[in-house]
N, C-alpha and C positions, 0 to 999 in steps of 0.2 A: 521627476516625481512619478511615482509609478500611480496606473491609472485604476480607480476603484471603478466595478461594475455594482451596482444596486440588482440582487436577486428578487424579481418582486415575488410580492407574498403568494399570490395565485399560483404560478412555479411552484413554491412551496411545498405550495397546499394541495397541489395537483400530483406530487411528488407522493405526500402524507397518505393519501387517498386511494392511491394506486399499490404503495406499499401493502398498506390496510386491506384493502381488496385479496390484493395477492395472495397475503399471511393468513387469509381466511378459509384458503383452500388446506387439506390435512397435507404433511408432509414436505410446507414448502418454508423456503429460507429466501432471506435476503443479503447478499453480500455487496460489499464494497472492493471495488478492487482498483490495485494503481499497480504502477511499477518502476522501481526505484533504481539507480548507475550506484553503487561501491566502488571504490576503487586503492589503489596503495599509496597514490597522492592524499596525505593525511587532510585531517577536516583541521583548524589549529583556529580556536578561540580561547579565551580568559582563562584564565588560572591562578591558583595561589603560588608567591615564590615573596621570600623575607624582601621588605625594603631595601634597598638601592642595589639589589641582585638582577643583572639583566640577562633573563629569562634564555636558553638557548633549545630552540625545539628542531630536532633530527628532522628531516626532509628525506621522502623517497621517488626521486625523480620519473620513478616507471608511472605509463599511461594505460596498464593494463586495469580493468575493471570488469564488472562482471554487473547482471542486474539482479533483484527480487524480485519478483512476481509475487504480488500479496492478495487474498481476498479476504476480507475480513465482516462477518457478522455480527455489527456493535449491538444487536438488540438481544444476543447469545452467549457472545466472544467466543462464537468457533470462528476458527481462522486457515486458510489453506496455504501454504506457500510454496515457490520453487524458486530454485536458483537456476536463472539460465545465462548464455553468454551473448544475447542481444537482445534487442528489441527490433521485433518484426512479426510478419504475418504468419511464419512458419511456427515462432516461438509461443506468439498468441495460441496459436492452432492444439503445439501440445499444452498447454497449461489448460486449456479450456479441453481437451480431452482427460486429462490427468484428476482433473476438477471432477468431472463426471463421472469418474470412477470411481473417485474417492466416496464422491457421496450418488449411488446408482439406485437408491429409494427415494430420491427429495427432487422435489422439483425448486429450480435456485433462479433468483433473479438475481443477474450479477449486474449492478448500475456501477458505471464506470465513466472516465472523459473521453474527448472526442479523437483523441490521436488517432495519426491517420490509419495504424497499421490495425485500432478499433472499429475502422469502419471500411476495412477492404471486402470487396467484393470475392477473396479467396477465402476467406473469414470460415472455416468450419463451425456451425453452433452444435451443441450435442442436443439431442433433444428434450433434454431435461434441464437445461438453460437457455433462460429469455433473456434478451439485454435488454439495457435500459440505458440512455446516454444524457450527462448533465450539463446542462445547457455550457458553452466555452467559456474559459478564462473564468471558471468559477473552485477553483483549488479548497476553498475553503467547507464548501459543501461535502468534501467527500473525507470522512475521518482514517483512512487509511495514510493521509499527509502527516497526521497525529502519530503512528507509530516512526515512520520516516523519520520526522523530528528528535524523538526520544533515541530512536538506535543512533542516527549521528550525532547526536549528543551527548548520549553515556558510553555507546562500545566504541565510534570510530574518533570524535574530537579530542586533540594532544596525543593520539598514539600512532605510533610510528609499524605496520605491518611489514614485517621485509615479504613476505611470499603469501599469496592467494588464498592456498590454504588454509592459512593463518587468520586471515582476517574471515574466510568463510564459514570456518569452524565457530569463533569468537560470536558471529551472525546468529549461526543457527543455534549455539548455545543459550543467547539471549533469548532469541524466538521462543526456545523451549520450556524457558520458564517462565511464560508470561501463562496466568490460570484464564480462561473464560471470564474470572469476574472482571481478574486487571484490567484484560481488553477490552471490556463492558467499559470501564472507567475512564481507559485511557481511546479511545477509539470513539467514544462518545456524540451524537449524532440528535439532538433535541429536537431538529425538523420531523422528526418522525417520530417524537414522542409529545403526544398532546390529549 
């Protein structure tokens, strides 16, 4: 049975408060950020198929994958993303430069989890992003697991990618069309609305 941790309210509220602080200053954002493994190994859950019809779903044996790098501000639904091909301190490095450039007027608090390659000591910060780190084994706190969910659930689950491109393409189309509000909606974050 998988193990619940209890977020006490203080956390919280110490969370809420620091946001609040921050977003107080002109110019600044708060983003969420995580980073998600795709791969050509399809996702295969439920689906429709007529009674007594058993169901046959194509398999692609390849272990190639790729990650997303997501930042996403639920209290805006601006969103920053990249496609890299690991996770590590180098790849951190660019996406947290990439970041900064994107937006080189804002000062960003990027609150994100404890992974390790989040808290290397090689860790470039730019200096128009602060981190901010939530407390372990708390996945449910950070709404960027919200979009995760929905992409493998609408673009990747019962399809069968043969090539990389394929599926990356499929990714960033979806990305593309999701408006500021969706992502308000679907990224959605209430510890920080009170």
């Amino acid at each position: 049975m998988p193990r619940r941790i209890k977020q006490p309210r203080n956390l919280l509220k110490k969370t809420y408060e620091e946001v609040r602080d921050f977003l107080s200053a002109p110019n600044s954002m708060v983003f969420f950020f995580d980073e998600s493994r795709f791969g050509l190994q399809p996702s295969l859950g439920r689906g429709w198929a007529r009674k007594g019809v058993r169901v046959i779903a194509p398999v692609n044996p390849s272990y190639q994958n790729f990650y997303i790098y997501s930042g996403v501000a639920p209290l805006t639904g601006e969103a920053f993303s990249l496609f890299l091909p690991w996770v590590n301190t180098e790849m951190m490095n660019l996406y947290l430069a990439e970041m900064s450039a994107a937006f080189p007027d804002k000062q960003i608090m990027l609150i994100w989890d404890q992974a390790g390659w989040h808290k290397s000591k090689s860790l470039k910060v730019p200096e128009n992003i602060s981190l901010k780190s939530l407390p372990p084994y708390s996945p449910q706190l950070n709404p960027v697991e919200k979009l995760w969910q929905w992409l493998k659930k609408h673009v990747c689950r019962n399809r069968l990618f043969t090539f990389m491109d394929d599926l990356m393409d499929r990714l960033m189309e979806s990305l593309a069309t999701f408006t500021p509000t969706r992502l308000m909606e679907l990224c959605h974050c209430s510890y920080l609305l009170h």
